[in-house]
Every structure is written in structure tokens, then in C-alpha cells.
C-alpha positions as a Markdown table, in Angstrom:
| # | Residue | x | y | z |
|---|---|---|---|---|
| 1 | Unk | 46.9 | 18.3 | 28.4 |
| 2 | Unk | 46.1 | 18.2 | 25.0 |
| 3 | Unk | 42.8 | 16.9 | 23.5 |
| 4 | Unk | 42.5 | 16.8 | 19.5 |
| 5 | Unk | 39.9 | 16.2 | 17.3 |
| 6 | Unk | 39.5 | 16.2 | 13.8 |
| 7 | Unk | 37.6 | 18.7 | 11.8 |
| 8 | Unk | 35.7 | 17.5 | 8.4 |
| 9 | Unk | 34.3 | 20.3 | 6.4 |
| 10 | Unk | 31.6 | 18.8 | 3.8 |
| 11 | Unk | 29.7 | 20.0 | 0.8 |
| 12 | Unk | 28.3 | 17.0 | -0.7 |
| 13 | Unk | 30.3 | 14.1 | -0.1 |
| 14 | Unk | 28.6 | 12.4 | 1.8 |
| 15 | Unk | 29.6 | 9.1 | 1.1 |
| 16 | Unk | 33.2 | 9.9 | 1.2 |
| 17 | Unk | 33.1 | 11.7 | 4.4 |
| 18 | Unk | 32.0 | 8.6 | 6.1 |
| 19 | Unk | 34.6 | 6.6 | 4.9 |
| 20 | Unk | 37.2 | 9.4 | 5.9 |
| 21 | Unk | 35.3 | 9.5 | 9.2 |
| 22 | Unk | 35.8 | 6.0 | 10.1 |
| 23 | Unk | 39.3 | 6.0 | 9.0 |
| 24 | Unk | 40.1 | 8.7 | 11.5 |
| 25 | Unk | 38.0 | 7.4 | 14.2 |
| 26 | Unk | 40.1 | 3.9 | 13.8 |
| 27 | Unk | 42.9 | 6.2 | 15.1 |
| 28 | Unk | 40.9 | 6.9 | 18.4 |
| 29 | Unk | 40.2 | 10.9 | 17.3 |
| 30 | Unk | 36.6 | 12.3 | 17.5 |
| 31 | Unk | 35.5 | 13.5 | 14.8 |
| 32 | Unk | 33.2 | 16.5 | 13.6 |
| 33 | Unk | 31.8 | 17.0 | 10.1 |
| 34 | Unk | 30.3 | 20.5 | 9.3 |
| 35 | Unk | 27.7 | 19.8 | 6.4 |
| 36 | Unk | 28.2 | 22.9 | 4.6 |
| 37 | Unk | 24.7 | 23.0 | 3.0 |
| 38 | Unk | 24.8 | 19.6 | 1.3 |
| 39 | Unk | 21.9 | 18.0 | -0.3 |
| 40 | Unk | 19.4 | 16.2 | 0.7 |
| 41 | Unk | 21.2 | 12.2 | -0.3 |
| 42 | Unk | 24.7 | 13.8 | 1.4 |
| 43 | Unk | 22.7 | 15.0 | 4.3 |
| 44 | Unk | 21.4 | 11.5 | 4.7 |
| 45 | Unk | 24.7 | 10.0 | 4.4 |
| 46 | Unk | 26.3 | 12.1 | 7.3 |
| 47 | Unk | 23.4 | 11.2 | 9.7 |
| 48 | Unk | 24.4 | 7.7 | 9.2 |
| 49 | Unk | 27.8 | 8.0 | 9.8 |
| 50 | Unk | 27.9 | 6.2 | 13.6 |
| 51 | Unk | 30.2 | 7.9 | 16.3 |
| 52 | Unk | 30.5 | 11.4 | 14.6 |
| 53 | Unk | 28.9 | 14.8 | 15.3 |
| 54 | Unk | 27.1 | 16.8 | 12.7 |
| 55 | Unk | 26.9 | 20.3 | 12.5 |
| 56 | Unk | 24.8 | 21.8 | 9.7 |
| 57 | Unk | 25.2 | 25.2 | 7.8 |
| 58 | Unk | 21.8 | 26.5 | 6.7 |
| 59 | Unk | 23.5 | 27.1 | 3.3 |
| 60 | Unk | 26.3 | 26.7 | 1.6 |
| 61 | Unk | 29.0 | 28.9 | 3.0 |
| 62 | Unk | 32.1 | 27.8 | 1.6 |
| 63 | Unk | 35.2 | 25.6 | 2.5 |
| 64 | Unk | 37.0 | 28.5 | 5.1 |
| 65 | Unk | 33.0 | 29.0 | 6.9 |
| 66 | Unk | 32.8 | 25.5 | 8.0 |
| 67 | Unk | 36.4 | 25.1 | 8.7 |
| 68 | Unk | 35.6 | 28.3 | 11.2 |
| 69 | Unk | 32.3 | 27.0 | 12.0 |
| 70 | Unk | 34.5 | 23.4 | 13.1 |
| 71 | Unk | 37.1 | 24.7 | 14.7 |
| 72 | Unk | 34.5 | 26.9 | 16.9 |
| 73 | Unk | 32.7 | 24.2 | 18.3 |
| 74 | Unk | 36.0 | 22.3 | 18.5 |
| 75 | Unk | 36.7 | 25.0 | 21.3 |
| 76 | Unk | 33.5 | 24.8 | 22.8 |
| 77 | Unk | 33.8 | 21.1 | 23.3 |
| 78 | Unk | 37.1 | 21.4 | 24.9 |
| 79 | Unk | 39.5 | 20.3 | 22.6 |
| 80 | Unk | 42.8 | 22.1 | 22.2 |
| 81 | Unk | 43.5 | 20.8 | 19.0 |
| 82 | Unk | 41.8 | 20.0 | 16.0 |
| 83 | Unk | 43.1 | 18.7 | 12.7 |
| 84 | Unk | 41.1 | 19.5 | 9.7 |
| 85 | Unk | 40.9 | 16.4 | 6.8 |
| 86 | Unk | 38.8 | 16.8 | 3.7 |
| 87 | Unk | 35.9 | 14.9 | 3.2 |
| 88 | Unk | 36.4 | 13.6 | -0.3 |
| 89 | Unk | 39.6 | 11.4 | 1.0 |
| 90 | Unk | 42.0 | 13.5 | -0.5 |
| 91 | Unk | 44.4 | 13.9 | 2.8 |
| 92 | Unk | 46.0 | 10.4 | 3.9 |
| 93 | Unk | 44.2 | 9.4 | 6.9 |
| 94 | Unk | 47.0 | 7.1 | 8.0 |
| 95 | Unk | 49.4 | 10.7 | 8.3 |
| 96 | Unk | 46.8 | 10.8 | 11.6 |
| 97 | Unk | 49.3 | 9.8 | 14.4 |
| 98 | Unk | 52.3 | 11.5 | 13.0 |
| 99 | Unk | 50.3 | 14.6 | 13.5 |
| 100 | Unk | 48.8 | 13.8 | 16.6 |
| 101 | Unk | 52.7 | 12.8 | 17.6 |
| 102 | Unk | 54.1 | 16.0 | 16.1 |
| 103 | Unk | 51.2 | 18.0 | 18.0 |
| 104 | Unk | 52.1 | 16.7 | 21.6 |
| 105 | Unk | 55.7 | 17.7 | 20.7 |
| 106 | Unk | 55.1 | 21.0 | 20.2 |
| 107 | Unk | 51.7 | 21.8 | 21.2 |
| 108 | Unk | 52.4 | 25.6 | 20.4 |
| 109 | Unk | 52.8 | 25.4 | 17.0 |
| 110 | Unk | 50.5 | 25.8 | 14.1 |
| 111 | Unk | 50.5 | 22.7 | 11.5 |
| 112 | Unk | 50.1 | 23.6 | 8.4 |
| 113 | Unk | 50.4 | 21.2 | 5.0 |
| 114 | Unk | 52.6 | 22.7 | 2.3 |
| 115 | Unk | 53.7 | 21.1 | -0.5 |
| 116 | Unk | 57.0 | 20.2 | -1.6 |
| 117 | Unk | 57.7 | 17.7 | -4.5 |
| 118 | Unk | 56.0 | 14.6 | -2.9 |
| 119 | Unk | 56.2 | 15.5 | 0.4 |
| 120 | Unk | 53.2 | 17.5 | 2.0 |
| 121 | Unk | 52.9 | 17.8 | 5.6 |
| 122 | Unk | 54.7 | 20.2 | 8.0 |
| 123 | Unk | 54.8 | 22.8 | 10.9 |
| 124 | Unk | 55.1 | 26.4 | 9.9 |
| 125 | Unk | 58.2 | 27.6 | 11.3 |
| 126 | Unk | 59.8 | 24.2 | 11.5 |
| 127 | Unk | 60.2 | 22.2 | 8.2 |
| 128 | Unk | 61.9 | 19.2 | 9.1 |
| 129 | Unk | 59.1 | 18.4 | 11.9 |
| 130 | Unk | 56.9 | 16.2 | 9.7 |
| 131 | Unk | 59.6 | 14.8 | 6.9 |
| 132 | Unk | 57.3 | 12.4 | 4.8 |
């Protein structure tokens, strides 16, 4: 059975990542933010955020540590899948189901966004499986 979550690695958005947090909880995923050695306001922001987890970086370690650091406790949790969305609302939150459709379809595969004119989103090895 698969289980997903989504990922939110944050540096100092914090008011952004709560609206991208709620947007993606609206779609029933749980969510967790690694605060990637954020101030002290963005800190504030994220403890706010209702129905999320929080995991904290001492300092800031860059985008691809807290991604790590997310996806690791991800597996601890028990989820078998995680989908990563940017805290500063850059990725469209509303892409969430097609995703979490295309995942359940081929739960062995590895999504990953690529751009192409337009159109980003995709599974490596398959590029008509998410045709935006």
C-alpha cells in the first residue's frame, strides 16, 4: 500500500510555507517542513502552521540537506512516498493529485519535474505519464 507525504524544505519563508502547507493538506497529504536554519520571524511562522510537522536544522544546510533530512524522516514515519514542494509557492499545489494518481500507477518509478516549454512535470523514464 502506498502512503505519501509531502516534503517542504524551508529557509526563510515562513509565511509562504504555510500557505503551501495548507494548500497541500486541502488535498488530504501530511505534510513535513524541514526549517533549514531559518530565522527567528520564519521560525515563528512554521510553529504556527496547524496540522504539519517541523523538523529543524541547527543551521543552514542547504536546499539538497533538508530535502535528505525530509525524505529520511519521511521513511521513518512509514511513508513510501514523499513528494517534495517548495516553500515559496513556486510548484502548483493543485498538480498534487495527478501526482498522487501517477504514483499509485506506477509506484516504482521515480518522479521527477523537467521542463519542457510550458509543461513541467513527469516520470523519468516515461514522458508522456504526466502530460500537463
Amino acid at each position: 500500500m502506498i502512503s505519501t507525504c509531502a516534503v517542504i524544505p524551508c529557509f526563510n519563508h515562513g509565511a509562504s510555507a504555510g500557505a503551501v502547507a495548507r494548500r497541500v493538506l486541502a488535498h488530504g497529504v501530511p505534510v513535513l517542513i524541514v526549517d533549514d536554519g531559518s530565522d527567528a520571524e520564519s521560525a515563528r511562522a512554521l510553529d504556527a502552521i496547524d496540522g504539519v510537522r517541523v523538523l529543524r536544522l541547527e543551521r543552514n544546510s542547504g536546499k539538497g540537506a533538508a530535502v535528505m533530512r525530509g525524505l529520511r524522516e519521511a521513511q521513518q514515519l512509514g511513508y513510501t512516498h514523499a513528494l517534495q514542494i517548495d516553500a515559496d509557492g513556486q510548484h502548483a499545489t493543485d498538480d498534487v493529485p495527478r501526482f498522487l494518481e501517477k504514483g499509485r500507477a506506477r509506484a516504482d518509478a521515480i518522479a521527477a519535474p523537467w521542463q519542457a516549454g510550458d509543461a513541467l512535470l513527469g516520470l523519468a523514464g516515461d514522458a508522456r505519464a504526466c502530460p500537463r
